[in-house]
N, C-alpha and C positions, 0 to 999 in steps of 0.2 A: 136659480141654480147656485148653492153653494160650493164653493172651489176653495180646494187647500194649497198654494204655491211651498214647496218644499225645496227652496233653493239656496245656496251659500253665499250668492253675492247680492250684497243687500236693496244695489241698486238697480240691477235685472227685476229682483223684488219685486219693487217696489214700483218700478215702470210699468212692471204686468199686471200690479194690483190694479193701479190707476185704470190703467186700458179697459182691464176684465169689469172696472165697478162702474163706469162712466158707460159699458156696453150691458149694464144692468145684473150684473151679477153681482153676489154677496162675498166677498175674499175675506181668508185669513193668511198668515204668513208663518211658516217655521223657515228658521235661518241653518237648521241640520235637522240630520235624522232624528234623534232623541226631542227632540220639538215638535216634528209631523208625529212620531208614534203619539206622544202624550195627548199631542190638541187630535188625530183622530179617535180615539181611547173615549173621548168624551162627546165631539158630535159627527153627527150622520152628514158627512162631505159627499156632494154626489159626484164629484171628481175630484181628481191630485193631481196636481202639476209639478212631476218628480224630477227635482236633477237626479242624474246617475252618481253624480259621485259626491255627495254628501260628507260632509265631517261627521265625527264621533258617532252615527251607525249609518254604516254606506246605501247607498241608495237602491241598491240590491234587498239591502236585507229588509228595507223600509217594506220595498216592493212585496216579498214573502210574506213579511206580516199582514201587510194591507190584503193578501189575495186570501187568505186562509181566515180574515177576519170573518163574522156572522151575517155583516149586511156588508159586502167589500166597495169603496167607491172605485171608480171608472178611472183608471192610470192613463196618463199623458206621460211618457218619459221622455227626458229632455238630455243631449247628452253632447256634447262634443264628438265626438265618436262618428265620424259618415261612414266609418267601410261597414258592409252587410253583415258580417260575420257580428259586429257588436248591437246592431239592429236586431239579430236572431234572437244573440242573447235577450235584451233586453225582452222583447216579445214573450222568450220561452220562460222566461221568469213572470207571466203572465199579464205582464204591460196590454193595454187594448190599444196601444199607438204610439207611435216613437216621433220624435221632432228632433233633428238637429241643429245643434246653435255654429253661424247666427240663422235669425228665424226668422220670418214676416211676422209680424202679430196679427192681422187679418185670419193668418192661417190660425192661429192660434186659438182664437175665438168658431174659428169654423170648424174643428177637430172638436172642440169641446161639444160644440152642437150636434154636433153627430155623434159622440160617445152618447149622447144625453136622448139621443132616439134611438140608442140601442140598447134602452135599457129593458128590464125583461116584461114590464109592457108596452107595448109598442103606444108610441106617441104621435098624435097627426104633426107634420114638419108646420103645418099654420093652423090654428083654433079659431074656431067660429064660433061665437052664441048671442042671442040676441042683437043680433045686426053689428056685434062686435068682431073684426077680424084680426088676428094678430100673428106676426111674421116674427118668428125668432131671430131667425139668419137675417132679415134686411132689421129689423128693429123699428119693425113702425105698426102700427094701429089704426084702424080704419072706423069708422061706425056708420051705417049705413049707405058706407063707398064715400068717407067723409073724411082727412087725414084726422088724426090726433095727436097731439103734441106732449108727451106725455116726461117727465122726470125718470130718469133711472130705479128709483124707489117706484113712481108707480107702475112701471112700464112691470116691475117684479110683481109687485103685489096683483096685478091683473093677470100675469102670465100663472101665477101659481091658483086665481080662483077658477082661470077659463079651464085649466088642469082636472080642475076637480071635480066638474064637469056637474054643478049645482047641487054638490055636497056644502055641508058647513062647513069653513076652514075658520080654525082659532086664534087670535092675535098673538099666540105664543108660536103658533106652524109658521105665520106673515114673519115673525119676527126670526126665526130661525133660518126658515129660505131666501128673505129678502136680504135681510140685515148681516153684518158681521159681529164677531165676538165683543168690538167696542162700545156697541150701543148699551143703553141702562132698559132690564128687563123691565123699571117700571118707572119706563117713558112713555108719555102718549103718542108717540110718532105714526104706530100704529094707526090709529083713530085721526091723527091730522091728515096722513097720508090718505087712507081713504077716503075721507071726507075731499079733501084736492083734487082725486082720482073720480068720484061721480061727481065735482062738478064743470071738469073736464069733458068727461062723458058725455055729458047734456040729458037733456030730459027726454023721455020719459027716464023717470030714473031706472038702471037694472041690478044697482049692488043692496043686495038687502040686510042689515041689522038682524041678526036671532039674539034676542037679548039673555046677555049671559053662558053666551056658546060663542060666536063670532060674526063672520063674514059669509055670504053667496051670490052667487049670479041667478037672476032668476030666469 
């Protein structure tokens, strides 16, 4: 899942990136409005983690834009603000969930998983395929009722091919859902990661090679 945190203080930031990337999500960071519009403007965020009141374009107007874009991600608003009447607001300004600070980050991570099955196709809350089972909300992976111990990076890369449900995914989609805006497009991380990931897996192998297309689960 990729997540855009759109917040002003840098170390709230930065605390939730950590959190969010260590719980296998891919983060980027605007430090104000004018930085979430530009970095959503260019990639498909499948959520925003909106403060409300954002410097130099408020976190309302953020919200407008993002809701009226063409593919709009999944709002998390974050605000100071506990009386109902500024929860309304945010909502009716088309927020899909409002959190007030200060906040658990447990919850934070469990709001996001739940914008993320309510997206407009419906998504099983755990993926099954090939004796492979995998739990978002707990964050663990099974093979054949067998734990797996899996790295943040690959715990991603499996959750987006179990997704696709033995389509071919391309190490540019791996790098875009998995990864954030830091990584170098022409790293092999891609291709290590995977390779790490089926030999974790164990044998028999089920992630298959389409040469010159990408990745699948068979």
């Amino acid at each position: 899942m990729r997540v855009l945190i759109a917040e002003d203080e840098p170390r709230l930031a930065e605390a939730l990136a950590r959190g969010l990337r260590r719980n296998g999500f891919a983060v980027d960071i605007a430090l104000d409005g004018s930085q979430a519009l530009k970095r959503t403007a260019v990639v498909d965020y499948d959520a925003v983690v909106l403060d409300r009141d954002l410097p130099q374009v408020h976190g309302d107007e953020v919200c407008r834009k993002l809701v009226d874009a063409d593919r709009p991600p999944r709002i998390l608003m974050l605000t100071a603000a506990a009386d109902v009447r500024a929860r309304v607001e945010g909502l009716n300004l088309g927020a899909d969930d409002y959190l007030t600070k200060p906040f658990a980050f447990a919850e934070v991570v469990a709001r996001l998983h739940a914008l993320q099955r309510r997206h407009s196709v419906p998504q099983k809350p755990v993926l099954e395929r090939a004796g492979i089972r995998l739990d978002p909300a707990r964050h663990e992976v099974t093979r054949e009722g067998k734990p797996v111990t899996l790295s943040p990076k690959e715990f991603g890369v499996l959750h987006v091919l179990l997704r696709a449900e033995g389509s071919v995914v391309s190490p540019e989609t791996l790098l875009e859902r998995v990864w954030d805006e830091h990584v170098d497009p022409f790293t092999n991380t891609v291709r290590v990661t995977v390779m790490n990931l089926r030999r974790k897996l164990g044998r028999p192998p089920v992630i298959e090679t389409v040469i010159g297309t990408g990745y699948r689960l068979a």
